[in-house]
Structures are given as structure tokens and as C-alpha cells.
C-alpha positions as CSV (number, residue, x, y, z in Angstrom):
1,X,249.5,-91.0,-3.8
2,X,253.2,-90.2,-4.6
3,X,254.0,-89.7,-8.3
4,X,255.7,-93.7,-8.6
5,X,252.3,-95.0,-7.2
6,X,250.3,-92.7,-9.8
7,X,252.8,-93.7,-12.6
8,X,252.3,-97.6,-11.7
9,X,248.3,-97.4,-11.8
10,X,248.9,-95.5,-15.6
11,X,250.8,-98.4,-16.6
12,X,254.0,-96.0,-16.9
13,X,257.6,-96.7,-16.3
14,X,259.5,-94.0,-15.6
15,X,263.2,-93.0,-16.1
16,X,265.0,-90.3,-14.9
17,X,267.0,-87.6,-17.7
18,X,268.3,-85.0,-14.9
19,X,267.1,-82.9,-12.2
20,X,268.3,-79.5,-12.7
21,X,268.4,-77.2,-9.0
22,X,268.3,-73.4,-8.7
23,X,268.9,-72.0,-12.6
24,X,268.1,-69.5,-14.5
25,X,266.9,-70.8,-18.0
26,X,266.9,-69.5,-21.3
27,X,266.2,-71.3,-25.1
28,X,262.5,-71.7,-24.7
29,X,261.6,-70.1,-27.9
30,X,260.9,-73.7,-30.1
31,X,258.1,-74.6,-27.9
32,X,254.3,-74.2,-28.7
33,X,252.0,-73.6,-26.0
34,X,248.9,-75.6,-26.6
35,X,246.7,-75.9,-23.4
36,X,246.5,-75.5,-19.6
37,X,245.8,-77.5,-16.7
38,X,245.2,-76.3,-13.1
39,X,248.6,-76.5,-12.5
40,X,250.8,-76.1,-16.0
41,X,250.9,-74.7,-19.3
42,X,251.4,-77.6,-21.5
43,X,253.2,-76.8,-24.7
44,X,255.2,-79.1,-27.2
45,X,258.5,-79.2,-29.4
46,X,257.8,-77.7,-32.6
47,X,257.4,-81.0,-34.8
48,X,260.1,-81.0,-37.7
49,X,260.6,-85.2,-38.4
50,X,257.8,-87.8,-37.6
51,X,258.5,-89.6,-34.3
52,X,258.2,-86.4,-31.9
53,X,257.6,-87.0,-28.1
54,X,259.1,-83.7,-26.1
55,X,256.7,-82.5,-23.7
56,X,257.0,-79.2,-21.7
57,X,254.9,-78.9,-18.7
58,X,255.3,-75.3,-17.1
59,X,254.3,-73.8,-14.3
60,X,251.8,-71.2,-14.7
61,X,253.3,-68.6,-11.8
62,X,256.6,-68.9,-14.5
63,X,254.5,-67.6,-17.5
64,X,252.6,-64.3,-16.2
65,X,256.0,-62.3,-16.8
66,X,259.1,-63.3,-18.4
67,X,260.3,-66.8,-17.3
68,X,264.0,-65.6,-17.9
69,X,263.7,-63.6,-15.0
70,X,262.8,-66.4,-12.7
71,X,265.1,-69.1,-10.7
72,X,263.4,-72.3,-11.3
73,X,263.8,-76.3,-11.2
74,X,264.2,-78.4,-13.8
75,X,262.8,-81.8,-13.8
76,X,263.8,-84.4,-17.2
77,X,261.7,-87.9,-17.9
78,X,261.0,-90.2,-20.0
79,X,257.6,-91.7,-19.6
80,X,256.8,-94.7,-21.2
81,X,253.5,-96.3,-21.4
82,X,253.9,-100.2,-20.5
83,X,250.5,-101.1,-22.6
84,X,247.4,-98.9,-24.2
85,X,244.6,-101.3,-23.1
86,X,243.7,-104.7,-21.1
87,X,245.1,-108.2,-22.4
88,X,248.1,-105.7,-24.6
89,X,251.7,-107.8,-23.3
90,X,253.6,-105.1,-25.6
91,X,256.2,-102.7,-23.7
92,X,257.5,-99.3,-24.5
93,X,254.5,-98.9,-27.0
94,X,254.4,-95.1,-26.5
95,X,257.0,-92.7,-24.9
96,X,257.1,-89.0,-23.7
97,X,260.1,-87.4,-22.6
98,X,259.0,-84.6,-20.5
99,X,260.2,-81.5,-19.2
100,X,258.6,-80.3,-16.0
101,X,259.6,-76.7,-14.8
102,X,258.5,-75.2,-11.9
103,X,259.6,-72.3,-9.1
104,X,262.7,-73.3,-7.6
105,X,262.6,-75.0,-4.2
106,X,266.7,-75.2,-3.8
107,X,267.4,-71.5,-2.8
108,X,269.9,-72.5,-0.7
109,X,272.1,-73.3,-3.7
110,X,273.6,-70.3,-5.5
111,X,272.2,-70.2,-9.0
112,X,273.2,-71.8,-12.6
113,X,272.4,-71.0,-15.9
114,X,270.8,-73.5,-18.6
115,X,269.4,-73.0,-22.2
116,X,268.2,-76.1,-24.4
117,X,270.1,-76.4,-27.7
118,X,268.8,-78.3,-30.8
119,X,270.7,-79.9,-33.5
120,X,269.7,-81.5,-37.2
121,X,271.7,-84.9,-37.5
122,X,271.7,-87.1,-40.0
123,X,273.4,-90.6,-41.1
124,X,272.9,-91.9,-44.7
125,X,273.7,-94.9,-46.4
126,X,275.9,-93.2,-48.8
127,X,278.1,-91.5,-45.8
128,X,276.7,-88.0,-46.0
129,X,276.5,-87.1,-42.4
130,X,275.5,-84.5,-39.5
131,X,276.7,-84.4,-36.3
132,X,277.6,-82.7,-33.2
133,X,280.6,-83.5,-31.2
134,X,281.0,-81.8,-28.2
135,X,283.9,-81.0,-26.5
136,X,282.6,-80.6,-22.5
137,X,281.4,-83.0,-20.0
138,X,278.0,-84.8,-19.5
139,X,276.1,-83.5,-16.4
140,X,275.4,-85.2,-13.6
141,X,271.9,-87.1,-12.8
142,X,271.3,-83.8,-10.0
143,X,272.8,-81.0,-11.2
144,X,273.4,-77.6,-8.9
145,X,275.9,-75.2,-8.3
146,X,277.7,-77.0,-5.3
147,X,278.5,-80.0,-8.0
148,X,279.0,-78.5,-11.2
149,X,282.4,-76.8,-11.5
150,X,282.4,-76.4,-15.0
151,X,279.7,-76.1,-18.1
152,X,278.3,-79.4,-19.2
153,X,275.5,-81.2,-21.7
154,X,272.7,-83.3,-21.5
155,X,270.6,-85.2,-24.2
156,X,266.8,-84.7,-23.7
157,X,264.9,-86.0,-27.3
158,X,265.2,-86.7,-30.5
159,X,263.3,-86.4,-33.6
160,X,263.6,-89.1,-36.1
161,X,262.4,-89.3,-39.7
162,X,260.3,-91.9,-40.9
163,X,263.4,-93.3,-42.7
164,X,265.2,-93.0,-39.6
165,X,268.2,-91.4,-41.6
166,X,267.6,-88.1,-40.4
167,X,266.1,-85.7,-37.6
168,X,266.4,-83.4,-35.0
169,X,268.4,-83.5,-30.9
170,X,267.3,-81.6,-28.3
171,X,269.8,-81.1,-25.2
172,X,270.1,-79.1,-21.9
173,X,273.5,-77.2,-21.2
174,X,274.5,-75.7,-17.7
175,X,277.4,-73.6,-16.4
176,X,277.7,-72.7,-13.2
177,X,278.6,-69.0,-14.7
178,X,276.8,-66.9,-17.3
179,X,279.3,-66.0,-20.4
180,X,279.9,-67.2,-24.1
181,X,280.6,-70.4,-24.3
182,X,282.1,-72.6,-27.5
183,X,280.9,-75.8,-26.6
184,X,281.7,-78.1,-29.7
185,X,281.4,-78.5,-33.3
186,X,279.0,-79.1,-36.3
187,X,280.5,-81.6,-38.8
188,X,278.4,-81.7,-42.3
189,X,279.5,-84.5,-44.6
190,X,278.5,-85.0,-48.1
191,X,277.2,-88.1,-49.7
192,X,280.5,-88.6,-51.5
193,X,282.4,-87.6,-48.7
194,X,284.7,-85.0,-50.6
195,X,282.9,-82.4,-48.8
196,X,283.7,-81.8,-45.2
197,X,282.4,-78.8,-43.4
198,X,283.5,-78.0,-39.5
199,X,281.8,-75.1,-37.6
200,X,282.0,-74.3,-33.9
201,X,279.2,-74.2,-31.8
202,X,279.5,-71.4,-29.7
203,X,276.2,-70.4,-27.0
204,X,275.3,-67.3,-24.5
205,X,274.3,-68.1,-21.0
């Protein structure tokens, strides 16, 4: 049974973040590790704001030493369950967005470098604000050394607040070279908007 066949007897719908070939990988430290499977260690974004869904499903061969030393793949879905029991019409009741890594199987390809970056945001009704503007290129769907020429960004999640004001995103960057990157800014406004605050965003792959 393939994994579209498996997902359709769950009563899952699928979507597809990016697939991520032949990287090194870095910015695991905000995940908590909270069970095993045959396959996986399971682990979760630390939750910060109430609607939380990012899942981390790990290979176990990546976690006997340091995973930083390891080339691996990089899978990105979100999952969403089409209905929790029999006779239930409602869609999209519950979504996952997870994060499947496991040894590489692109060795052809030279390797990449990726880290996951997280970000507060917020949006009131008064105009304070938080937000991250970024000043390089989406990635693509499939994402490996012979088509990335330069470094790029992905969304993965987001944490919302139960006031949906305020919360936490989570994305994936890749270079195709390791360096210091400033990828961005930070912009911080205050409620009466007389307060404006601008800091780069700068990042080590």
C-alpha cells in the first residue's frame, strides 16, 4: 500500500510543503522528543500559543550520534484529517504539518545546507505589529543543489493564539553554500504606532 492509498483509508488529505534533497541540517534545538516508533523518533514543536500542529518524525539511524553530521532528506506535509468518526461531513477538522527526515537517498546531488528559523508575529487591532520581511526568494516545491542557485525560504507552521492576534512561524531556509547569511528583517510596531523598531535577521549555515 503506497502512502496516497494509506492516507485515503485514514481519511487524510495530503498537501505537499517541499521536499528537501541531499542537506545538511541544523536548528533542531526547539523540538521535544516524546516517543518512538519502529521506525522514528517522534518529537514536537515546543508549544508557545494554542493551535500547535508541527510534527517531527525522525529517523532513528539520524539520532544515535549527532544529526548535524549527517546528509539527510527532508520531507514537508500538511496532513489534514477529512472527518474524526462515521456520519462526520466536516472537512479539515484537524491538521498536522509534519516534518519527516530521514538518511539521504539523493547522493548524486552535491550537498545543501538548511536550518529551520522561528519568528513571534503579531497583528493587533490597535496597529502594534510583528513581522518578518524577507528579502530572498521562496524555494522551490523540490529543492537540491542542481536547482537552487541562491539561499531561499520556506514557511512550514504557525502558532496562533487563541485570540488569533498573536503567535509563533516556523520556516526552512536553504543555501546551496554554508556561510552567514542576512536574510531579512524584524519590524516591531507599537500600539500607537510612534514606535518603529527594524532589526536584521542575519543566520549561520
Amino acid at each position: 500500500m503506497n502512502i496516497n492509498q494509506e492516507a485515503k483509508k485514514q481519511n487524510i488529505k495530503r498537501h505537499s510543503i517541499i521536499h528537501v534533497q541531499n542537506a545538511i541540517l541544523s536548528g533542531l534545538e526547539n523540538i521535544l522528543p516524546v516517543r518512538e516508533t519502529n521506525k522514528y523518533v517522534i518529537a514536537y514543536e515546543q508549544k508557545v500559543f494554542r493551535v500547535h500542529y508541527l510534527l517531527y518524525k525522525i529517523a532513528k539511524e539520524l539520532v544515535k550520534d549527532k544529526i548535524a553530521d549527517k546528509r539527510v532528506d527532508i520531507n514537508i506535509r500538511e496532513d489534514y484529517r477529512l472527518h474524526i468518526k462515521n456520519g462526520d461531513n466536516n472537512t479539515d477538522i484537524m491538521k498536522n504539518v509534519v516534518v519527516r527526515i530521514i538518511p539521504t537517498r539523493y547522493e548524486q546531488y552535491n550537498t545543501i545546507y538548511a536550518t529551520f528559523i522561528t519568528f513571534n508575529w503579531r497583528y493587533t487591532r490597535k496597529g502594534g505589529t510583528d513581522e518578518t520581511k524577507f528579502n530572498i526568494s521562496q524555494c522551490p516545491m523540490i529543492a537540491n543543489y542542481n536547482n537552487l542557485s541562491d539561499i531561499c525560504y520556506k514557511k512550514v507552521a504557525s502558532q496562533v493564539s487563541g485570540y488569533g492576534t498573536h503567535g509563533l512561524r516556523t520556516y526552512i531556509v536553504l543555501s546551496p553554500k554554508a556561510g552567514v547569511y542576512t536574510i531579512g528583517e524584524h519590524i516591531s510596531i507599537s500600539n500607537t504606532g510612534k514606535s518603529v523598531n527594524e532589526l536584521p535577521i542575519t543566520i549561520v549555515l
